[in-house]
C-alpha positions in Angstrom: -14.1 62.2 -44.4 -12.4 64.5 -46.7 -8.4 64.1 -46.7 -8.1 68.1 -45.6 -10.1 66.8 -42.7 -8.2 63.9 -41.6 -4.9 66.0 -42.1 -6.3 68.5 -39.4 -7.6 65.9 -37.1 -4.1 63.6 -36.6 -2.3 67.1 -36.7 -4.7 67.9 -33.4 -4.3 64.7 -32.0 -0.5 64.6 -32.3 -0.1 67.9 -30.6 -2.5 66.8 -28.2 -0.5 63.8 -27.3 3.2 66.0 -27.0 0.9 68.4 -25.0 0.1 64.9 -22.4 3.7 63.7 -22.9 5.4 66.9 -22.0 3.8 67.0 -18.8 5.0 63.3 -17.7 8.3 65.0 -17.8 9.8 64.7 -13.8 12.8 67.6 -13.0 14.4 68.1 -9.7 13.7 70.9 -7.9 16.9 73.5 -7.5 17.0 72.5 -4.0 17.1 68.9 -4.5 20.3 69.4 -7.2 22.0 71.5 -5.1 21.5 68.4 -2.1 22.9 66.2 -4.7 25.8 68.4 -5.3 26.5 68.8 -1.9 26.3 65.2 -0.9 28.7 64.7 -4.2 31.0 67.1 -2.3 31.2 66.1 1.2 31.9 61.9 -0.6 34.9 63.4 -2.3 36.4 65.0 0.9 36.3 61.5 2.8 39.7 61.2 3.9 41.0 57.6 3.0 41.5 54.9 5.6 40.6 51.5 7.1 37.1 52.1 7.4 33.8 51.9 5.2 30.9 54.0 4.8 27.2 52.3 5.7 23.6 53.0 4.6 20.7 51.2 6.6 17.9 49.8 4.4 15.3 48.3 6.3 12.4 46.8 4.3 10.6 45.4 6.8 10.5 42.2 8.5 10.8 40.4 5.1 14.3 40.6 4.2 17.6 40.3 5.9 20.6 42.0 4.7 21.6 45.0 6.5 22.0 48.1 3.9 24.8 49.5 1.5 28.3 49.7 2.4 30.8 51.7 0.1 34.5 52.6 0.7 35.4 55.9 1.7 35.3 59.0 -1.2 33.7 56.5 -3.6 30.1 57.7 -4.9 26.8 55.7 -3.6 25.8 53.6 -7.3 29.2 51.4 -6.1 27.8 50.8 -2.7 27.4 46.8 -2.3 24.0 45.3 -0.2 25.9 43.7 2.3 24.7 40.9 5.0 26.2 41.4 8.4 28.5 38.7 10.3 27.5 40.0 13.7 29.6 37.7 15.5 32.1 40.3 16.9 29.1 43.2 16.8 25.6 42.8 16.5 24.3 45.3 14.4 23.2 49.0 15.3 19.4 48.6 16.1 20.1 44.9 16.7 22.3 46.3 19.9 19.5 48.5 21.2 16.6 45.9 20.2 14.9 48.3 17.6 14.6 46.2 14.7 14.7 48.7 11.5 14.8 51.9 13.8 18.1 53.3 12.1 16.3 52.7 8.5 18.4 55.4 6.5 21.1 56.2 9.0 24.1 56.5 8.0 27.1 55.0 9.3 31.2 55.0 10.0 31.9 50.8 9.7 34.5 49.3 11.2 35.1 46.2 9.7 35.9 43.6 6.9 34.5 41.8 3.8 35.0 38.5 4.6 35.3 37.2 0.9 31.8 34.9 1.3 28.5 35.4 -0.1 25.3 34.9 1.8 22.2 34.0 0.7 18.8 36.0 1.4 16.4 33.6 0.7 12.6 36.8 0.9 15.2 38.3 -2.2 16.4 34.9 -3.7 19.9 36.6 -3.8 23.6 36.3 -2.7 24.9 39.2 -0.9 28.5 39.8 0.3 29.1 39.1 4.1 30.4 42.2 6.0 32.3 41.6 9.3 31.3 44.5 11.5 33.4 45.2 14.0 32.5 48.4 15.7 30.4 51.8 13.7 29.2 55.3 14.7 26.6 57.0 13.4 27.4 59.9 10.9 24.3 61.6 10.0 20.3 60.0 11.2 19.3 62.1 8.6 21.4 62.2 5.8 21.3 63.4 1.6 18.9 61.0 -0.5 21.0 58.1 -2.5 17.5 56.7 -3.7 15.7 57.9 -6.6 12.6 57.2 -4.3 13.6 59.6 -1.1 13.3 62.8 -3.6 11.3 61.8 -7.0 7.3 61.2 -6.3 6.8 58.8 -8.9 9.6 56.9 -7.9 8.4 56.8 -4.9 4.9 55.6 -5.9 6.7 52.7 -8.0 8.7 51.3 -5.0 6.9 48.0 -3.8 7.1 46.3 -0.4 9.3 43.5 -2.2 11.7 45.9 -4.5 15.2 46.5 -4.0 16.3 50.2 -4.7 19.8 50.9 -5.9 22.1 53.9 -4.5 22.6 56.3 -7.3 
């Protein structure tokens, strides 16, 4: 192969391969920005107090701990994975016998961190312990915090045994 050949072919295949490359490129959809923007919005306006803000996440049967719990006006990616101390209140679906049935509810908590760490043996993790004392639900359907409730692939990457985090 001549070297005028050989120039021509890697200059096809290179522009071939951006060509492939540009179109594993993932954008969000105007609506689902704006979502984020609004969600951003209506976290900000929180009005301070002696309360927390919850996120169920249910993954089946496997693991334990309840969902994501942030304080008030502070943005999802600080949320913590909390385990519940249902000892003064059992836990929404735990109350009504639904096991998982509020997966992605989101919640007013009334409550404490108790300053322990439990252990979630399915995860192999410690989580902090969360001393619920009373909730009501905010929103059953409410904005996406997970990369997997609004990106496909994401979506496609989650397994039955990962953990997503808030962003």
């Amino acid at each position: 192969m001549n070297k005028r050949a050989f120039q021509l072919l890697f200059t096809a295949e290179f522009f071939l391969g951006l060509f492939f490359l540009a179109g594993c490129a993932t954008t969000e959809s105007p609506g689902i920005q704006q979502t984020r923007v609004d969600a951003a919005a209506k976290i900000a306006a929180e009005p301070p107090g002696d309360y927390y803000i919850g996120r169920r996440y249910f993954k089946g049967s496997v693991f334990k701990f309840w969902g994501y719990v942030r304080k008030p006006g502070q943005p999802w990616k600080t949320a913590q994975l909390v385990v519940f101390n249902e000892k003064e209140k059992l836990a929404p679906d735990r109350e009504i016998r639904s096991f998982g049935s509020d997966n992605n509810y989101e919640y007013k908590l009334i409550g404490s961190f108790s300053g322990q760490t439990v252990y979630e043996p399915a995860s192999n993790g410690f989580y902090p312990e969360f001393v619920l004392k009373g909730y009501e639900v905010i929103s059953r359907n409410p904005a996406p915090i997970f990369k997997s409730q609004y990106n496909d692939r994401a979506r496609a990457a989650v397994g039955r045994m990962q953990i997503e985090k808030p962003e």
